[in-house]
LUMKE-61765 format. One record per residue (C-alpha): chain; x, y, z; residue number from 1; residue in three letters. Coordinates in steps of 0.5 Angstrom, whole numbers, m for minus. Layout:
N
<node mol="A" east="X" north="Y" up="Z" seq="NUM" type="Ala"/>
...
This chain:
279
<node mol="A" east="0" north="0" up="0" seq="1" type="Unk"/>
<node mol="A" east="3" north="6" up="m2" seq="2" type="Unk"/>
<node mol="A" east="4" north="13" up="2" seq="3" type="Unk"/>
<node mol="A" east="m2" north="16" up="m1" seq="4" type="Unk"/>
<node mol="A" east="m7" north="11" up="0" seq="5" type="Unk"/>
<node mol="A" east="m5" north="10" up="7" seq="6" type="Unk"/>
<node mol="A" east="m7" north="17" up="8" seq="7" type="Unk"/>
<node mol="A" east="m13" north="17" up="4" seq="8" type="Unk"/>
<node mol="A" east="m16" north="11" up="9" seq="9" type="Unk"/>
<node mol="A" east="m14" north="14" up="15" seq="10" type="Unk"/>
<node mol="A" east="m18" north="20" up="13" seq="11" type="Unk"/>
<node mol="A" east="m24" north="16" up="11" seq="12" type="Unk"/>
<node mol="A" east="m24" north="13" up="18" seq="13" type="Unk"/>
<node mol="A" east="m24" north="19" up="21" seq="14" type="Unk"/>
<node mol="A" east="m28" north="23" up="17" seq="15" type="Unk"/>
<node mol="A" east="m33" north="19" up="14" seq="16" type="Unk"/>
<node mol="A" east="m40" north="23" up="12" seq="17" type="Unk"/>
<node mol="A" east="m37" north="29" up="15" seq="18" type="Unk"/>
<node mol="A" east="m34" north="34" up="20" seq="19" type="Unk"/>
<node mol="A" east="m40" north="35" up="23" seq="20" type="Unk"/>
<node mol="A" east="m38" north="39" up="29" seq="21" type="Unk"/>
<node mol="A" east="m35" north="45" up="25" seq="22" type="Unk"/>
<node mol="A" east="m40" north="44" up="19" seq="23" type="Unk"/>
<node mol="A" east="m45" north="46" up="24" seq="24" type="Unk"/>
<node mol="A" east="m42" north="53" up="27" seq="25" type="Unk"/>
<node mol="A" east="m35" north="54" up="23" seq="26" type="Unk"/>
<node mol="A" east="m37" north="59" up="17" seq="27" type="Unk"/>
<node mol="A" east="m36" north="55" up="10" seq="28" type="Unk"/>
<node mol="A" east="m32" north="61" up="7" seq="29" type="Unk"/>
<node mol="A" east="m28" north="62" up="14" seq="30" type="Unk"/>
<node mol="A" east="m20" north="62" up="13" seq="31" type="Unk"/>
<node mol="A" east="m16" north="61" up="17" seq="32" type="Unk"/>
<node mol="A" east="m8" north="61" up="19" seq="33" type="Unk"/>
<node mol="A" east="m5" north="55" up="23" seq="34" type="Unk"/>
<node mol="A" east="2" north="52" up="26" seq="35" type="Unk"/>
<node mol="A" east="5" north="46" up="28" seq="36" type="Unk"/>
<node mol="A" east="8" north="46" up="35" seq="37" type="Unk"/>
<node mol="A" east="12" north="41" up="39" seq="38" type="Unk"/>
<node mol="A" east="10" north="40" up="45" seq="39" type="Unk"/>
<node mol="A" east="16" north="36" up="47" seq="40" type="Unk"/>
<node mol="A" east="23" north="35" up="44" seq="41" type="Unk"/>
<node mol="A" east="26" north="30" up="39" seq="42" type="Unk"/>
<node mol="A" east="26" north="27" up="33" seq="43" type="Unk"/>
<node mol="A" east="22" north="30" up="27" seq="44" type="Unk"/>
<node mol="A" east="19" north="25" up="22" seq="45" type="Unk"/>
<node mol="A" east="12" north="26" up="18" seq="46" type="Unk"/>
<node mol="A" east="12" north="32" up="15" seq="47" type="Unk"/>
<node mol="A" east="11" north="29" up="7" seq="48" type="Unk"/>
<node mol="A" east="5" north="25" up="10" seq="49" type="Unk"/>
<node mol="A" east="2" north="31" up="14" seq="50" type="Unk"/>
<node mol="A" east="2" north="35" up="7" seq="51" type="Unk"/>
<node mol="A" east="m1" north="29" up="4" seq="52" type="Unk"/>
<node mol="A" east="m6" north="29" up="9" seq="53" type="Unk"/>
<node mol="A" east="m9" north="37" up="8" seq="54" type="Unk"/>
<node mol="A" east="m7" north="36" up="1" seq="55" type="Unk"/>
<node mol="A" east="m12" north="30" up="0" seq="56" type="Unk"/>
<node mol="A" east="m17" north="34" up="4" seq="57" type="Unk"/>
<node mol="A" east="m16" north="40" up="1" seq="58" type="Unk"/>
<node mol="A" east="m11" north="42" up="m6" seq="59" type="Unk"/>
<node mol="A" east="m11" north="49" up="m3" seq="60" type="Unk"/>
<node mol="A" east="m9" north="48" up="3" seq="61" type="Unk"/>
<node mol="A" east="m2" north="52" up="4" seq="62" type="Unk"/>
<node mol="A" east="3" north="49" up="7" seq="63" type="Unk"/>
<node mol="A" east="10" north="49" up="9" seq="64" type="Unk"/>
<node mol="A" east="14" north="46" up="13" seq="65" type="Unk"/>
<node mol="A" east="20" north="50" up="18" seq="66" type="Unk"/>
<node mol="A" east="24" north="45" up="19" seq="67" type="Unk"/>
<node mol="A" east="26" north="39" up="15" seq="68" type="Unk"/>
<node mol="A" east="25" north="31" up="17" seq="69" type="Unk"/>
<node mol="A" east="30" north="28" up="21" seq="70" type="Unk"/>
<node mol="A" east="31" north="34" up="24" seq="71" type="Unk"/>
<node mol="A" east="32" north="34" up="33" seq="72" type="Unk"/>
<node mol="A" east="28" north="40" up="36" seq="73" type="Unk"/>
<node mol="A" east="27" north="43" up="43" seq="74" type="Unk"/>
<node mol="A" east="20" north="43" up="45" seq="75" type="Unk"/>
<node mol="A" east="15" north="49" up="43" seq="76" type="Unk"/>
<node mol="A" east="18" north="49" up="36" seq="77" type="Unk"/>
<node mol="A" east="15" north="51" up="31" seq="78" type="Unk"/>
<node mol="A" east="14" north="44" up="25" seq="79" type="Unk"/>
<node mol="A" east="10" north="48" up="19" seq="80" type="Unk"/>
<node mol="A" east="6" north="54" up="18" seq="81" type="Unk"/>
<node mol="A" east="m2" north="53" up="14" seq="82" type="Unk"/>
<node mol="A" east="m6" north="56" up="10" seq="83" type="Unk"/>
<node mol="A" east="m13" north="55" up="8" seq="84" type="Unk"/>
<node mol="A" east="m20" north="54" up="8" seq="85" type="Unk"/>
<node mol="A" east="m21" north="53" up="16" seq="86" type="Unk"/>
<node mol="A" east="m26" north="47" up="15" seq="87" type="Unk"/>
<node mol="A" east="m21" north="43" up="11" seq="88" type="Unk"/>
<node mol="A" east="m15" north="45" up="16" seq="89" type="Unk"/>
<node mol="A" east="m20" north="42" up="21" seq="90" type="Unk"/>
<node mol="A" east="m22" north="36" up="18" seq="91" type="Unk"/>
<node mol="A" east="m16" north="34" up="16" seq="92" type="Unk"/>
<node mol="A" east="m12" north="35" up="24" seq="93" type="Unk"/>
<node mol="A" east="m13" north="29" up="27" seq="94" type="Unk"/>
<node mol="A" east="m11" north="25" up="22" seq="95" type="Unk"/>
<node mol="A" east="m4" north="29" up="20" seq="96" type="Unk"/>
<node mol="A" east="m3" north="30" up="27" seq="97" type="Unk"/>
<node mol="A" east="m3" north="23" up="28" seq="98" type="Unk"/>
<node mol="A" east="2" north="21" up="23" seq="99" type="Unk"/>
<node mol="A" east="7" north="26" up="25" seq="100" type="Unk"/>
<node mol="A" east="6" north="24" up="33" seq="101" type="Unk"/>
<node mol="A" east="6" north="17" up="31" seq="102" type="Unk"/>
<node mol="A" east="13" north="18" up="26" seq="103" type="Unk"/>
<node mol="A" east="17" north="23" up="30" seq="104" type="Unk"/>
<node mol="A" east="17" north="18" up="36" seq="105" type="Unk"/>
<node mol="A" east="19" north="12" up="32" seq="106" type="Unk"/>
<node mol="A" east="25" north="17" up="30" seq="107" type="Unk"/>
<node mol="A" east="26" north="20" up="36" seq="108" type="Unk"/>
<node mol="A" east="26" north="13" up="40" seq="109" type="Unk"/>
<node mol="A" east="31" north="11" up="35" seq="110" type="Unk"/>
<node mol="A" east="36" north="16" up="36" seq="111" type="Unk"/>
<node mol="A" east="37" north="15" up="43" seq="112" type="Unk"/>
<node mol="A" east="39" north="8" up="42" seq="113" type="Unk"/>
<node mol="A" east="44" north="11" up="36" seq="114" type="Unk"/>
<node mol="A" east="46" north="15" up="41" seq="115" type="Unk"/>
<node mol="A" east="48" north="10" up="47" seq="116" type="Unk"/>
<node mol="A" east="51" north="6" up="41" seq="117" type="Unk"/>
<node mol="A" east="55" north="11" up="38" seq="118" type="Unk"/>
<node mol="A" east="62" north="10" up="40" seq="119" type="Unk"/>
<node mol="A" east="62" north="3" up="37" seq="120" type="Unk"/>
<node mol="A" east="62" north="2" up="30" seq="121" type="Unk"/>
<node mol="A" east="55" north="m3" up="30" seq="122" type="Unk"/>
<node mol="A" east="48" north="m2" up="26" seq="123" type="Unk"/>
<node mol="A" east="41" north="0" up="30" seq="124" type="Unk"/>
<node mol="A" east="36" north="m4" up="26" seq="125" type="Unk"/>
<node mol="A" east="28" north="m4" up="26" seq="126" type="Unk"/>
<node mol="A" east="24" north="m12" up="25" seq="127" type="Unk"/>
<node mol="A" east="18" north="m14" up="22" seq="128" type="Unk"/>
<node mol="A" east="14" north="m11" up="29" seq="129" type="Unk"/>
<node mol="A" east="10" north="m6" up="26" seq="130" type="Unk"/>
<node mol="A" east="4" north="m3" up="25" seq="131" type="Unk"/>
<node mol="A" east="m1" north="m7" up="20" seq="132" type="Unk"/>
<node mol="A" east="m1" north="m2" up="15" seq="133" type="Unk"/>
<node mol="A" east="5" north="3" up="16" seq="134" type="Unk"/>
<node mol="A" east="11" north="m1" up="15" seq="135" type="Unk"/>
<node mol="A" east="14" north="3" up="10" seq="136" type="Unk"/>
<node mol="A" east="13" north="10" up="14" seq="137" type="Unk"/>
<node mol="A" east="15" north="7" up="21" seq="138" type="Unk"/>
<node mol="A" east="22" north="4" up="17" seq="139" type="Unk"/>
<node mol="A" east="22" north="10" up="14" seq="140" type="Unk"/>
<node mol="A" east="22" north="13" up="21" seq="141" type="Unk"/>
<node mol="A" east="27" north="8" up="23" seq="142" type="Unk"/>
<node mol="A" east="32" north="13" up="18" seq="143" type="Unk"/>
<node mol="A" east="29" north="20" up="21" seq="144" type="Unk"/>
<node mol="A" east="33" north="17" up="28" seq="145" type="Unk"/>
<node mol="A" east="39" north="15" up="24" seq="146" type="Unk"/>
<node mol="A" east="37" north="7" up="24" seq="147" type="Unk"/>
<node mol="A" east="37" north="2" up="18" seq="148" type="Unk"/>
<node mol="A" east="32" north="m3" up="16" seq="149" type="Unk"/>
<node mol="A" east="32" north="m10" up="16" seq="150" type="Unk"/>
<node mol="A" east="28" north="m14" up="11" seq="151" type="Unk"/>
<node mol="A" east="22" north="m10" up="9" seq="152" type="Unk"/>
<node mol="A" east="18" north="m16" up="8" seq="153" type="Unk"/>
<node mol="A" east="18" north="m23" up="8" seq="154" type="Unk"/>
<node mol="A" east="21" north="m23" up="1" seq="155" type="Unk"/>
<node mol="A" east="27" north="m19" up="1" seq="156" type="Unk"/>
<node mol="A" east="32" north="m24" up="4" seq="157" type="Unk"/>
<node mol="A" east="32" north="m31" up="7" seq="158" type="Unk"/>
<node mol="A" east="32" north="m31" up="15" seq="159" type="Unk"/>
<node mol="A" east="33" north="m39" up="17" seq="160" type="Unk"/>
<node mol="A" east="28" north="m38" up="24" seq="161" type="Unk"/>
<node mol="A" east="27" north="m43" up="30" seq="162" type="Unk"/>
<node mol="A" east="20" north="m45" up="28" seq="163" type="Unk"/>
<node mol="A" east="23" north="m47" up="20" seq="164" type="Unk"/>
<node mol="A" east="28" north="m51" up="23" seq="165" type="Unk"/>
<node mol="A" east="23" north="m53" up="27" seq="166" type="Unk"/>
<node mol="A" east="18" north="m57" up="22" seq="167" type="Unk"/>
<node mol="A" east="24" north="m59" up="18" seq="168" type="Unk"/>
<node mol="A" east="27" north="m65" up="24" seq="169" type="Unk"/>
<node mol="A" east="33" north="m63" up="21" seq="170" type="Unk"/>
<node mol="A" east="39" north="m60" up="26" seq="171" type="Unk"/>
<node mol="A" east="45" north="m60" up="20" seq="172" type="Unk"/>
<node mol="A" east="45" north="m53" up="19" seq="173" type="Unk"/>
<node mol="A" east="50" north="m54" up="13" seq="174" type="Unk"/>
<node mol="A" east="46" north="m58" up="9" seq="175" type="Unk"/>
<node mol="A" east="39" north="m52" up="11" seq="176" type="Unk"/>
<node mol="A" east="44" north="m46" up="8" seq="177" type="Unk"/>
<node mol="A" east="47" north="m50" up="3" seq="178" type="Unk"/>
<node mol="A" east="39" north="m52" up="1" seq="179" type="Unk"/>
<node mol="A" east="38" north="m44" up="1" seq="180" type="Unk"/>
<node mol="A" east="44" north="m42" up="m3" seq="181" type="Unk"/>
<node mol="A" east="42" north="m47" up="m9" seq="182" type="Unk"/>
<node mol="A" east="35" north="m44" up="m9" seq="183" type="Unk"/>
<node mol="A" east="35" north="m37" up="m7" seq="184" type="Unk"/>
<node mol="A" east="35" north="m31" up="m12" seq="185" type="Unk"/>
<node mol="A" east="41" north="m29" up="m16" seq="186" type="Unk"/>
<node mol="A" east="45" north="m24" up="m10" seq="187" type="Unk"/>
<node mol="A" east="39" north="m25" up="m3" seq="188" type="Unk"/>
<node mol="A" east="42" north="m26" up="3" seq="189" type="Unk"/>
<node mol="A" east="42" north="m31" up="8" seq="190" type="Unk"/>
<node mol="A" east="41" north="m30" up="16" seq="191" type="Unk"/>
<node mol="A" east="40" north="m36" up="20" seq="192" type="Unk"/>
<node mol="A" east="38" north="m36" up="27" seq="193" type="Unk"/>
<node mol="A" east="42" north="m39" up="32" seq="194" type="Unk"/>
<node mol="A" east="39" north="m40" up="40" seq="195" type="Unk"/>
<node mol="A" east="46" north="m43" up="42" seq="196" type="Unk"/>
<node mol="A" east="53" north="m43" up="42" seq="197" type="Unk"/>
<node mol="A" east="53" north="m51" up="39" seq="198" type="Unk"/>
<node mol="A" east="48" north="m48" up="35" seq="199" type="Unk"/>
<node mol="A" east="53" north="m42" up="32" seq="200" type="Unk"/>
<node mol="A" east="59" north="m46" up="32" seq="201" type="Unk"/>
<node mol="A" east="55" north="m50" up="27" seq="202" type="Unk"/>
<node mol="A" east="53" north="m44" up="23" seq="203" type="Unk"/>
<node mol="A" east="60" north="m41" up="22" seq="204" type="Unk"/>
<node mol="A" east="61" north="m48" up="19" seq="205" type="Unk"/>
<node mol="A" east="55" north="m47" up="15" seq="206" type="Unk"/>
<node mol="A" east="57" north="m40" up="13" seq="207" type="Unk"/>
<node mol="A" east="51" north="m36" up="12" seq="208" type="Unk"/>
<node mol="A" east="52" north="m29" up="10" seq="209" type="Unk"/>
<node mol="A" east="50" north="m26" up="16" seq="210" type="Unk"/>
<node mol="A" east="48" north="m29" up="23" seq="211" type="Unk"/>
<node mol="A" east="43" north="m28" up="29" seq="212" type="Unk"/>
<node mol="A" east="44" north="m29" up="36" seq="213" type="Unk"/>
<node mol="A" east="37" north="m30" up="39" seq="214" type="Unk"/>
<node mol="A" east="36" north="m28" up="46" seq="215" type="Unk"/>
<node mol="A" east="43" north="m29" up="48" seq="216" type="Unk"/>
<node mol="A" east="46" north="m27" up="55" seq="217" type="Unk"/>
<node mol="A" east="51" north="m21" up="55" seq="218" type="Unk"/>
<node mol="A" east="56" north="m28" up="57" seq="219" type="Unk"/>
<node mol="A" east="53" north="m31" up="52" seq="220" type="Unk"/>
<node mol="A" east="54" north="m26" up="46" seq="221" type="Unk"/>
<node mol="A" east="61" north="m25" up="48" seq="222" type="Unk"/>
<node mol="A" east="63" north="m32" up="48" seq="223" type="Unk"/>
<node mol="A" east="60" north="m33" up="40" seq="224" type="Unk"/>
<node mol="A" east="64" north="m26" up="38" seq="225" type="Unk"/>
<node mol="A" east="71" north="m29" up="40" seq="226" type="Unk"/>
<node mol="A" east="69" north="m37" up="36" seq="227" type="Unk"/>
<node mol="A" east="67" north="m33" up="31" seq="228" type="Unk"/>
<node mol="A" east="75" north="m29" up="32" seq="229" type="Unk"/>
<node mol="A" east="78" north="m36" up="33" seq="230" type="Unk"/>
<node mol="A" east="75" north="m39" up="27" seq="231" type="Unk"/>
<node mol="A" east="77" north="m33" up="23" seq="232" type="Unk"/>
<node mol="A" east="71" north="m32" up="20" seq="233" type="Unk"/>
<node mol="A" east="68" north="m25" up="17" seq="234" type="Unk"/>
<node mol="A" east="61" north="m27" up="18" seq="235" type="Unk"/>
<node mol="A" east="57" north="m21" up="20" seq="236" type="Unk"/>
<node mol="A" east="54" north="m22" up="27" seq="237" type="Unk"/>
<node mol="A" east="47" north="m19" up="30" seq="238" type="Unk"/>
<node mol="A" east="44" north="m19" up="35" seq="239" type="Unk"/>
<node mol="A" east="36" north="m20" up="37" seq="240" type="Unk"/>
<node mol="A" east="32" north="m20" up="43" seq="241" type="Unk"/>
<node mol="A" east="30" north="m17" up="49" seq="242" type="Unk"/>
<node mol="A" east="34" north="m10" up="47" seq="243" type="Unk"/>
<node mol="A" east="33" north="m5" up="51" seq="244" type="Unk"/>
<node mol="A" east="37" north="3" up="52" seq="245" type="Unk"/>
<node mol="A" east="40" north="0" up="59" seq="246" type="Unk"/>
<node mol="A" east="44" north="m5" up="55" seq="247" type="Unk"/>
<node mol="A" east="44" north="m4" up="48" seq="248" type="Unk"/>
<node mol="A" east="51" north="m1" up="49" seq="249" type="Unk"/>
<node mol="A" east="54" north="m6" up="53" seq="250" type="Unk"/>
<node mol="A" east="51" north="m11" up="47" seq="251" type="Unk"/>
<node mol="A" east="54" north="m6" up="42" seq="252" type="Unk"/>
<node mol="A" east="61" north="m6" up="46" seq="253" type="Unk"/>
<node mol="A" east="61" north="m13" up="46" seq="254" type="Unk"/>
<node mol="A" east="63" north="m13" up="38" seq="255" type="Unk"/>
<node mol="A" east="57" north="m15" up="34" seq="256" type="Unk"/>
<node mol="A" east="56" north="m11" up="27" seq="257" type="Unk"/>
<node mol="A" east="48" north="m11" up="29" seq="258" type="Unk"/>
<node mol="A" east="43" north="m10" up="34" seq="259" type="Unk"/>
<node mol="A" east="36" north="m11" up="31" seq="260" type="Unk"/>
<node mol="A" east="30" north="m8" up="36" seq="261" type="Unk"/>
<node mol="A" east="23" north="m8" up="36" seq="262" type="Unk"/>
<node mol="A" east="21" north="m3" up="41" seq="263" type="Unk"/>
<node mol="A" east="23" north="2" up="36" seq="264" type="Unk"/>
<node mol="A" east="17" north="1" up="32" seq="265" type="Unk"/>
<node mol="A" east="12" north="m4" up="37" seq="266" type="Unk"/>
<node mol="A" east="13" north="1" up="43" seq="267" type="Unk"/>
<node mol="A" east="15" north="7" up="42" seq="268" type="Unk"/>
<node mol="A" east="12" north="13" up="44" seq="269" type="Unk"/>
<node mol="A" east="8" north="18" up="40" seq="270" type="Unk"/>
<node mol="A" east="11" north="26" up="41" seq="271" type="Unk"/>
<node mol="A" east="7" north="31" up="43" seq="272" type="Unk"/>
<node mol="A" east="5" north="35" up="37" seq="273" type="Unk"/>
<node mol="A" east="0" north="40" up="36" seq="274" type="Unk"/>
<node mol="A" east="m4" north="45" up="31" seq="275" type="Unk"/>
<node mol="A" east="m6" north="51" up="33" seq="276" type="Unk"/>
<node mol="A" east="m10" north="57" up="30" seq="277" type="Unk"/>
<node mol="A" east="m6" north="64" up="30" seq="278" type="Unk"/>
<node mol="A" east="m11" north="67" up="25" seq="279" type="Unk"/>
């Protein structure tokens, strides 16, 4: 679903037969100047799909942005200036705001990650956790925060899970890679997902292109990144599950070259942003 659509849905659920409110008391003729204000500091994202929402409602609706996308903002802020027809600015609101709420807190939660892993030379990655629908705005809001997206789907690259090995009753994983090699579109790579040591001491014999390390301890992490050293293999490391602000830095100190994190999109908090009428 592309951007437009997304928007377009939004507005559909939320206006539905009408603006009653305003249809009722607001004069049809009435124009009105409005700004966008951070009500908090962070991360800004949203400012494409808040025009397309105004310019969906209303193709007169003048609106431009003050800062630019990606941008770190103090709280008060001004985000964008409008222009219009005072019952399109109103219709088209909740919905604009809520798209830039929704992506700036993604990209602002995503920054703070960056930032404790800075010093060390490691990938802030998204997954599949996601809003139904918004995937590509909210791994595009990943971005804003100076992170990097993972698969976007299932079909872009191959990711060996516990649940494949699973129903396959097959515990060489060398034969499973070699398998998905022979088979795979022409440059796609391969990540396998390990759960223990034994596990990753075979995946560096099975040499996929990348390896995930599930759910591991600190210990644990620290022990397959010196196998890895000993068996002089190059094999990119990640590292998922149970990542958090408070340890996202000792896991990136570890040596890893990725640290997948699904609080970025599943639990991230929305920023505080709002309209207001200036006339």
């Amino acid at each position: 679903m592309k951007t437009l659509s997304m928007i377009k849905l939004a507005l559909r659920e939320d206006i539905a037969k009408g603006d009653i409110t305003s249809k009722l008391i607001i004069p049809a003729k009435k124009r009105i100047k409005a700004v966008i204000i951070a009500k908090e500091g962070g991360v800004v994202c949203g400012l494409g799909a808040v025009r397309s929402a105004f310019e969906a409602v209303d193709k007169e609706v003048r609106f431009s942005a003050q800062v630019r996308e990606g941008s770190r903002v103090a709280r008060g802020k001004v985000l964008a200036r409008l222009e219009g027809r005072a019952l399109s600015i109103l219709k088209a609101e909740r919905v604009a705001l809520n798209f830039l709420g929704r992506l700036s807190g993604i990209a602002s939660l995503t920054a703070k990650f960056v930032q404790r892993a800075r010093p060390y030379r490691v990938r802030i990655m998204d997954t599949r956790k996601t809003t139904p629908g918004l995937r590509i705005l909210e791994k595009f809001a990943v971005r804003c925060g100076g992170g990097f997206n993972h698969r976007m789907g299932l079909w872009d690259q191959i990711l060996i899970k516990d649940n494949h090995l699973h129903l396959l009753h097959q515990k060489d994983l060398q034969e499973i890679v070699k398998k998905a090699r022979k088979k795979r579109p022409r440059g796609m790579k391969i990540e396998l997902e390990v759960k223990t040591l034994a596990q990753f001491k075979q995946a560096l014999e099975a040499r996929p292109d990348i390896i995930m390390l599930d759910n591991m301890s600190l210990k644990e992490i620290n022990k397959a990144v010196a196998m890895r050293h000993k068996a002089r293999s190059r094999i990119p490391i990640e590292v998922s599950g149970g990542i958090s602000l408070d340890n996202v830095r000792r896991i990136a100190a570890c040596g890893v070259e990725m640290i997948s994190v699904g609080e970025l999109t599943h639990s991230a908090k929305a920023l505080d942003v709002s309209l207001e009428v200036v006339e």
